[in-house]
N, C-alpha and C positions, 0 to 999 in steps of 0.2 A: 321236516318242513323246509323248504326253499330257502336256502340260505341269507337269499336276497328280500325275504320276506321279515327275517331274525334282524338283519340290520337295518332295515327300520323300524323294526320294533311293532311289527305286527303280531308277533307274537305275544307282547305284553299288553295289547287291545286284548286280544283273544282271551287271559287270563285274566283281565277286569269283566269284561264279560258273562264270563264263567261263574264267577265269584255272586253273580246277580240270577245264576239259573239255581233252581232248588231240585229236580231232577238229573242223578248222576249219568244216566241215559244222554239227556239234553248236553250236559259238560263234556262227555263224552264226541259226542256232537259235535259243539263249538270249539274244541282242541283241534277237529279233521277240517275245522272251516275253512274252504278258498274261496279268493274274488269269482264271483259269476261270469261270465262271458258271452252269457246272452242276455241282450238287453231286456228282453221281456221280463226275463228272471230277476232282474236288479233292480228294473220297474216295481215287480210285484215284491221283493222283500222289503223294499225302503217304503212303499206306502203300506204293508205290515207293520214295520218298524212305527209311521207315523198316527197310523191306527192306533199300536197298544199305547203311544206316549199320551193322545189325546183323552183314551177311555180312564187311564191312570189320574192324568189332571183333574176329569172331570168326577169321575168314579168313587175312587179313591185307591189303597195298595188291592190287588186280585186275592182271591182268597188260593192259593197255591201252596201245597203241602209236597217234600219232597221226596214221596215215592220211594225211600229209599228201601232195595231189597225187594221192592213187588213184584219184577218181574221173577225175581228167583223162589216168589211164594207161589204165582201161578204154577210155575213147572213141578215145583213139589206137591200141587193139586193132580195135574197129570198125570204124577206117577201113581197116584192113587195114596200117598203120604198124610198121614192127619196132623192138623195144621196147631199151630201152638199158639196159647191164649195171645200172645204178643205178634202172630202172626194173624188172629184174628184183627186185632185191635188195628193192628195196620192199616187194615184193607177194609173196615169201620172208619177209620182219621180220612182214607181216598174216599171214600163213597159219600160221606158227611162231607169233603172239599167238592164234589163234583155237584152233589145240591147247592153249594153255597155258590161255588163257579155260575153255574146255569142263571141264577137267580140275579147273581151279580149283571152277567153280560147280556139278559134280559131288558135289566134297566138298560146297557148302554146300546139297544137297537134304537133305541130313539133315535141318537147320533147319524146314525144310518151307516157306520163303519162297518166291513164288510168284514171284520175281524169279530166282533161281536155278533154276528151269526153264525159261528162255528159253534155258540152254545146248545145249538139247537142239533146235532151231534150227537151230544152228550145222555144216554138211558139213564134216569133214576132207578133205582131196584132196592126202593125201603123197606124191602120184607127181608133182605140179607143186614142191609144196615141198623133197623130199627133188633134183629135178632140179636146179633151180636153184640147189640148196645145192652140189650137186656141178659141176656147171658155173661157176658164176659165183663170184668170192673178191675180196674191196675192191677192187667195185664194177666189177672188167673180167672178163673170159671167162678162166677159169683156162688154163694152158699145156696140160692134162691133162685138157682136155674131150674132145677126140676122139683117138684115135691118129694120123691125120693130120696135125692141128697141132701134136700134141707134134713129129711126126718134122718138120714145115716148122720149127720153132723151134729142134732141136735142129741142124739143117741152117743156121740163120742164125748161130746162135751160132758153128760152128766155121767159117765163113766171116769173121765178124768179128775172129777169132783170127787167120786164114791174114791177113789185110789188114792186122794190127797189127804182126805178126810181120816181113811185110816195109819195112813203114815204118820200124819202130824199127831194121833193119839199114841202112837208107838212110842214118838220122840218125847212126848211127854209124859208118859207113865214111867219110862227108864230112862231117863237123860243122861246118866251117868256113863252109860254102854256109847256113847258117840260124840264125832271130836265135834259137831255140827249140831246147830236146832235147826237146819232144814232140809229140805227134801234136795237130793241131787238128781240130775236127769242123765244118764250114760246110754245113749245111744236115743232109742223109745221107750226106753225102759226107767218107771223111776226108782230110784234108791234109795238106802239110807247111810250117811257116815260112819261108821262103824270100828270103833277102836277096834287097832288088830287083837286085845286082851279078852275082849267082848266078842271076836267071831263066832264063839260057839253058843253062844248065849242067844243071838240073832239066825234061827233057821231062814236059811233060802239062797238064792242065786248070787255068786259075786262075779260082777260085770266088771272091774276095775277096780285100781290100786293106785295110793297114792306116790309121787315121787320118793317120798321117805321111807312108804313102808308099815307108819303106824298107822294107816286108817284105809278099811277095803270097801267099797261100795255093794251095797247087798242090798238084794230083791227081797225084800219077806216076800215068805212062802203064803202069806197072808193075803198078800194082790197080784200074787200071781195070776190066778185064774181072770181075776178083772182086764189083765194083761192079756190074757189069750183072746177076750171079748175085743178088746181093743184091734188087734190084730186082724183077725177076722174081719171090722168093722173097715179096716183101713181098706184091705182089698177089696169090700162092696164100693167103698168109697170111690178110690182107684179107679175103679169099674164105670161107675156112673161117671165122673168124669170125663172117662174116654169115650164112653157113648157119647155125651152131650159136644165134644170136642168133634168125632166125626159126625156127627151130626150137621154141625155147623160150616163141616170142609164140605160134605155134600152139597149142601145149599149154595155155597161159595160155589162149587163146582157146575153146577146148575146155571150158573148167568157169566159163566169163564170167556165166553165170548163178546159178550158187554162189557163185561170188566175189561178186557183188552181193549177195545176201541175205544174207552173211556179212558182209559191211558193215552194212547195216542193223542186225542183230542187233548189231555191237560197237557201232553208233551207239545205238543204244537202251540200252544199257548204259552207255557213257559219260555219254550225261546222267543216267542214274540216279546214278552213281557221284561228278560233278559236283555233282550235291544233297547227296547223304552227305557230301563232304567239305565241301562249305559248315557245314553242321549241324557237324559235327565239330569246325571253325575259329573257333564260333562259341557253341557250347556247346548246339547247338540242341536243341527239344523237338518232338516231333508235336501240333498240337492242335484242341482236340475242336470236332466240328460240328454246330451248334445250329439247330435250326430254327424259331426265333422272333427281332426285336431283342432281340440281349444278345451282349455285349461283355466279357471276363471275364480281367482278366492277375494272373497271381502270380509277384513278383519276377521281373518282363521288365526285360532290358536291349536299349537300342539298340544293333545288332548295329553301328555303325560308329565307337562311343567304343568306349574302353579298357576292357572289362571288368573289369577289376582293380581301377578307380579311380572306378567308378559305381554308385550309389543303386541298387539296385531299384526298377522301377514298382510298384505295387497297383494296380489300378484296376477298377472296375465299373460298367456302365451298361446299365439295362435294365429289365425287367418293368412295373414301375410309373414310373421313372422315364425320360424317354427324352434330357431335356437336361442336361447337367454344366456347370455356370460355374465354373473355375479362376481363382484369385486369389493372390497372393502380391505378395512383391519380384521386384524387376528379376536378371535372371542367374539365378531362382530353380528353373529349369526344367521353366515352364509351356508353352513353346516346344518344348520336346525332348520329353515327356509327349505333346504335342501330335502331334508327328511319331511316334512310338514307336507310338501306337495306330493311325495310316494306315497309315504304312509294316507295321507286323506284318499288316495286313487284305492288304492286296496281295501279301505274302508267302507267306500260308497259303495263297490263293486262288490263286496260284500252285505250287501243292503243295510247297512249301519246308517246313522244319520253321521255330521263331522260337523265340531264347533266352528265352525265359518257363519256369520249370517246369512251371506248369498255365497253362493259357490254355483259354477256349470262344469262339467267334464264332460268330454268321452269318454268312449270303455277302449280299456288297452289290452289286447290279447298277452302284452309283458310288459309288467313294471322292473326297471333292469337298473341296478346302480352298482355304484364303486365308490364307497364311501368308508372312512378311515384308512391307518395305515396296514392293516391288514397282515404285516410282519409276523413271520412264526419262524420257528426256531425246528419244530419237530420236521416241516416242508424244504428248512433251508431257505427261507424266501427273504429277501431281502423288501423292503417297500415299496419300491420302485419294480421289483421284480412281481409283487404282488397286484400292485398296479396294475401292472401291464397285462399280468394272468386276468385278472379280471378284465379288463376292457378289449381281451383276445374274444374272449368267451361272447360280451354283452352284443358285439358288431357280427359275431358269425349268429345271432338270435337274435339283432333288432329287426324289425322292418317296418312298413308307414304305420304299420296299428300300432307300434311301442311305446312307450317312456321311457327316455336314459335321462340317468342323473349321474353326473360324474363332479367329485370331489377331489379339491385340487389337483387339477388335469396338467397331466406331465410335469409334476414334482416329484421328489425323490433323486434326479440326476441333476449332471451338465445344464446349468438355466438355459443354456443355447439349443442344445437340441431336446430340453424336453417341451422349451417352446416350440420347436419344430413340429417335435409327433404331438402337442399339444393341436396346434395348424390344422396339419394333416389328416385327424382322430376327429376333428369338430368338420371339415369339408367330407368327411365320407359320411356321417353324422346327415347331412344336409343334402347327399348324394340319395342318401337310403330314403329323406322323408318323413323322418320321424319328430317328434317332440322331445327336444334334449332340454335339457339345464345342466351350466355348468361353473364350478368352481375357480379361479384362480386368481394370481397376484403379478400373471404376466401381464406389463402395459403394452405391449406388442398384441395379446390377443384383443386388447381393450378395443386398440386401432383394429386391427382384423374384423371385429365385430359391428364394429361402426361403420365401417366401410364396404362389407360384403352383404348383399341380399340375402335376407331371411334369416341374418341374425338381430339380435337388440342387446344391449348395454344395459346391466341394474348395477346397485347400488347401496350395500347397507349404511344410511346412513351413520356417522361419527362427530359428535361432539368435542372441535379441536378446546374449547374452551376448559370446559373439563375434564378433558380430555377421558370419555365417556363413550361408549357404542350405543346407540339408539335402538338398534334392531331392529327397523325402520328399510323396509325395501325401496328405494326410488326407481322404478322404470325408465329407461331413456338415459341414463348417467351413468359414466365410468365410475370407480372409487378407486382408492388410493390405499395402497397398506397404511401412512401414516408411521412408520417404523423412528425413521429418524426425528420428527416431531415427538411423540411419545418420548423419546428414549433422551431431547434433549429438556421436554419439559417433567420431567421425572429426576431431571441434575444431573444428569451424564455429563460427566467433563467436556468441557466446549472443544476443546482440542480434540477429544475424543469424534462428539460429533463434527463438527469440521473434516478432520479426518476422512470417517466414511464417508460424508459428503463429496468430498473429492475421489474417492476409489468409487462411490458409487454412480459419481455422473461425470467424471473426469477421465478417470484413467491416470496413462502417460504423461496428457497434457502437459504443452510446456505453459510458460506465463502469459507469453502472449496469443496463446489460443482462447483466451477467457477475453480480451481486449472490446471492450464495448464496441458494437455497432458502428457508431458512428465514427471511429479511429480508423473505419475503413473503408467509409465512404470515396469514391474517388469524385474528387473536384469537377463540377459541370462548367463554370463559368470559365470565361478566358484566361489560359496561362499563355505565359512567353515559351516560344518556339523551343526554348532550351527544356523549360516542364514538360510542354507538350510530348518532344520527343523523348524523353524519361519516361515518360507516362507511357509509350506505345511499347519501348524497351521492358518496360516491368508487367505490361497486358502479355505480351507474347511469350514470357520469362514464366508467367506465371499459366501458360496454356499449356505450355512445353512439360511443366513439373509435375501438373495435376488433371493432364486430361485423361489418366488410369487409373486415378485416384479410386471413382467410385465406378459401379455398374450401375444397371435399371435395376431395381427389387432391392439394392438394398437398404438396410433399417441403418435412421440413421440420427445422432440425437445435435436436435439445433440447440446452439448458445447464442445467447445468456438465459434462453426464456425454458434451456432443457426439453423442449418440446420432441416428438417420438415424428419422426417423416420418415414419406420413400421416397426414392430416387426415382424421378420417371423422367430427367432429360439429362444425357451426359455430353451434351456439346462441349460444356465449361468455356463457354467463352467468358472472358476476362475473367477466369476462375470462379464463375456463378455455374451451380448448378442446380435442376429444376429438382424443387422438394415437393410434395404433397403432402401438407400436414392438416392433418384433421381432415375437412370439407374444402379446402382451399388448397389451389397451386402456386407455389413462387419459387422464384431465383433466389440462392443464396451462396453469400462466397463460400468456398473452400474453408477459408481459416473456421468456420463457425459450426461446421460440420462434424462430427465426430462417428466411424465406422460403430456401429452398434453391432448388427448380425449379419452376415452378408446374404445375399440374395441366394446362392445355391445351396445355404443350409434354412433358407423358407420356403422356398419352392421349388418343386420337381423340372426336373428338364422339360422344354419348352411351353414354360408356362405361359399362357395368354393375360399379360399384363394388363391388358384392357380392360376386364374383369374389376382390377382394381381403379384402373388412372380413368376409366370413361363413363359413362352414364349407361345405364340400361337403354335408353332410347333410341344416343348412338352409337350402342353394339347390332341392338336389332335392325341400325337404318342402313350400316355399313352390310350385314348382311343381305340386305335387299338388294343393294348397291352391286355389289358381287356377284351377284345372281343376272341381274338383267338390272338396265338403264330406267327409271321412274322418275321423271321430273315433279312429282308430288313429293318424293321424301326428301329431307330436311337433315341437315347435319349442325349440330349448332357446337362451337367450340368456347370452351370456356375462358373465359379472361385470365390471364398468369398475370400473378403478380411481380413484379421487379426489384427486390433490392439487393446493395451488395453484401 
């Protein structure tokens, strides 16, 4: 099986499933089960599926017996093999299920399900069934199948009489000659106990001796002959048996071709009726088939937690956007979201129903992911290294029909560059056209995502109060690990927290790079010419120190408010430089800036910045522009904010 099918656990659908067919044929079946790929195909199993769920609710359980070993009774027919009371009885339990089937899915034509007319299929052949009911009784050949064997049986019986009758007078005329007052049976043969003192006293056959030694089993010579009749009687017996035995394979053999198509028909039902009960067990819903990317769950739960005790998903991806970057805390259940949306693709495409109330999908010629660490020991693979193998793999096999899901994207190294191939791996992602989701706890991709066309921001939500994960997807919003909150309301030494607070958003930092805002405001209103010129000295002092400070593109983090910006204007005049944080542009001094990542380890040699810093509208007006001269188009520039 597709490896990428095992991790999410497609494979353990498949075995619940199974668990619900009663033909080993049909299980056999559902273990080879792939997503369909033509819609027609996915169309017609999922309204099978919603067919048997309906006929079941209204119906009640199908009368469905599990075949097992029929087909290998047929072929022992073929070879011309006579069939054994237990293989009769068998193939009696099918044939009495396939009346009960017919009858069943009879009533449900009402409904007008078009699964319920496969009953009609189905040959009755009550001269096989009604036979063998009459002939055969737990699983041997009834005494009262032919008049012949009654009367050999009833012939045996009172010979076993006439043979007891004279043994038990033997035992009790000479009781003294045996270590026993009753009759022993050695083989077919019955006996009597026989002190070893008394053998000679006892004429007749000894079958057997005891452990010890003092007591032999002996035939009197007296029912012997009764014993010969027995004998005799057993091979007519024998005999009539095997008659009435092929007898009954003939007949069997006789409607072999009915009987096979009546299989089929209750195998095509079983696995219908193997879906329905899945859906059943699961809360399942049918859902709807879209013929564009878009991806669409409401209140879907992963069919392999506890229902009882799990978040509903939300989730939507599609039209205009085709990438989703999930963010949150650790445990938060961006990992199971994860899996929830592959796994339901492969489910439906397999014509299964998926507990979601409403769901829409496409069909995806590949559901493709990279999810866990992946790490082995036998490969030598490191997790990063594993990483990487898989997301080698998923991009030479995505294309616009896929689904990637990628699981914390570019972790494992360097936070710097695996934010980079993090970047890089989500823009060819978006090159190709496909429907991605993805993992991570970079706030760099956050911005990235917010900012670039046809991706979107979620969010599992987190309860900082109790400090708690909701499992709770929010569309439209960044999340936050939460690391250092947790860790200080959980009683981590405050110093401790403090601590990484400062390596994590500090760095180097001297003291007065944290110096609030307004410490550095530069005075508007009038100074004496002595300020004044001071003030022009410390502008020019400060243009000269820091106008190589930064580039365009790089990430860069503003104090006090820690905010995540890029650089898109490096004049620095009076040591302001243009940040673009969030949805907005502004100036900001130097002192409050801090190098995060720099610009040529996020993007590639001559990257078109505009992409980020300008509007769709006008990229598309400047290309007009450049092309030929149109006093219709319109360049509209955005207001920058100013502070120091």
């Amino acid at each position: 099986m597709n490896k990428m099918y095992i991790t999410l656990e497609y494979d353990k659908i498949l075995e619940k499933l199974a668990s619900f067919a009663q033909s080993e044929k049909v299980k056999e079946k559902i273990a080879k089960l792939e997503p369909y790929q033509d819609e027609m195909l996915v169309t017609t199993h999922i309204t099978e599926t919603s067919d048997a769920r309906q006929i079941i609710e209204n119906y009640g359980t199908p009368p469905i017996v599990s075949m097992s070993h029929l087909n290998d009774i047929l072929k022992a027919i073929e070879k011309g093999e006579m069939l054994s009371p237990e293989d009769l009885y068998n193939i009696r339990l099918f044939l009495t299920a396939c009346r009960r089937m017919k009858s069943y899915l009879l009533k449900a034509e009402s409904s007008n399900h078009e699964l319920a007319f496969i009953g009609r299929g189905m040959e009755l052949i009550d001269e096989v069934e009604s036979e063998i009911d009459r002939c055969i009784r737990n699983n041997a050949v009834d005494s009262k199948a032919t008049i012949e064997l009654y009367g050999m049986i009833k012939k045996t019986e009172s010979l076993h009489e006439k043979i007891k009758d004279k043994l038990n007078s033997m035992l009790a005329s000479h009781s003294h000659y045996y270590s026993d007052s009753y009759i022993v049976k050695r083989g077919n043969h019955f006996t009597l106990p026989v002190k070893k003192e008394f053998k000679k006293q006892v004429e007749g056959i000894v079958y057997d001796m005891s452990n010890s030694g003092n007591t032999v089993f002996v035939e009197p010579k007296a029912v012997t002959r009764f014993n010969e009749q027995l004998t005799m009687l057993e091979i007519e017996t024998d005999n009539e048996i095997r008659k009435i035995l092929y007898t009954l394979t003939g007949l069997c053999e006789t409607y072999l071709t009915v009987i096979r198509l009546n299989i089929e028909v209750m195998e095509s039902l079983d696995f219908a009726f193997a879906k329905a009960k899945l859906s059943m067990s699961m809360n399942g819903y049918a859902s709807e088939i879209v013929n564009h990317p878009y991806i669409k769950i409401r209140e879907g739960i992963h069919p392999l937690l506890d229902q009882e005790n799990v978040v509903p998903l939300d989730f939507e991806l599609g039209n205009h956007q085709s990438c989703l970057i999930i963010t949150g805390p650790n445990t938060g259940g961006k990992t199971v979201a994860l899996k929830t949306v592959g796994l339901f693709s492969l489910m439906l495409q397999s014509g299964l129903h998926i507990p979601a109330k409403e769901s829409r999908f496409c069909l995806f010629n590949h559901v493709l992911c990279d999810i866990g660490d992946g790490q082995s020991i036998s490969e030598n693979l490191s997790t990063f290294s594993s990483h990487m193998k898989n997301i080698i793999d998923i991009l030479a096999k995505a294309d616009e029909n896929s689904l990637v899901l990628l699981d914390e994207l570019g972790s494992g190294t360097d936070p710097a560059e695996g934010m980079g191939l993090a970047v890089a791996i989500l823009e060819k992602l978006k090159t190709i056209n496909c429907l991605a989701v993805a993992t991570t706890h970079y706030p760099e991709i956050k911005i990235f995502a917010k900012e670039t066309e046809g991706f979107v921001n979620a969010r599992m939500a987190f309860d900082r109060e109790n400090m708690k994960p909701l499992y709770k997807m929010e569309i439209g919003e960044a999340g936050e690990s939460c690391a250092l909150y947790i860790a200080e309301k959980l009683g981590l030494d405050m110093n401790l927290v403090n601590r990484a607070k400062e390596v994590s958003y500090q760095g180097d930092m001297t003291k007065d790079f944290i110096i609030p805002i307004s410490e550095f405001q530069i005075q508007t209103e009038e100074v004496t010419s002595a300020k004044a010129k001071k003030k022009t000295e410390y502008k020019k002092e400060i243009e000269k120190t820091v106008s190589d400070k930064f580039v365009i593109g790089d990430c860069v983090i503003v104090y006090p408010q820690k905010e995540i910006g890029i650089i898109f204007d490096v004049n620095a005049k009076d040591g302001n430089f243009g940040v673009k944080i969030k949805n907005r542009k502004t100036y900001v001094n130097h002192k409050r800036l801090k190098l995060n990542i720099e610009a040529k380890d996020l993007y590639p040699d001559n990257y078109d910045f505009d992409v980020i810093f300008d509007t769709v509208a006008n990229r598309k007006a400047n290309k007009k522009m450049n092309k030929r001269h149109d006093p219709s188009v319109v360049i509209v520039r955005e207001e920058v904010e100013r502070k120091p």
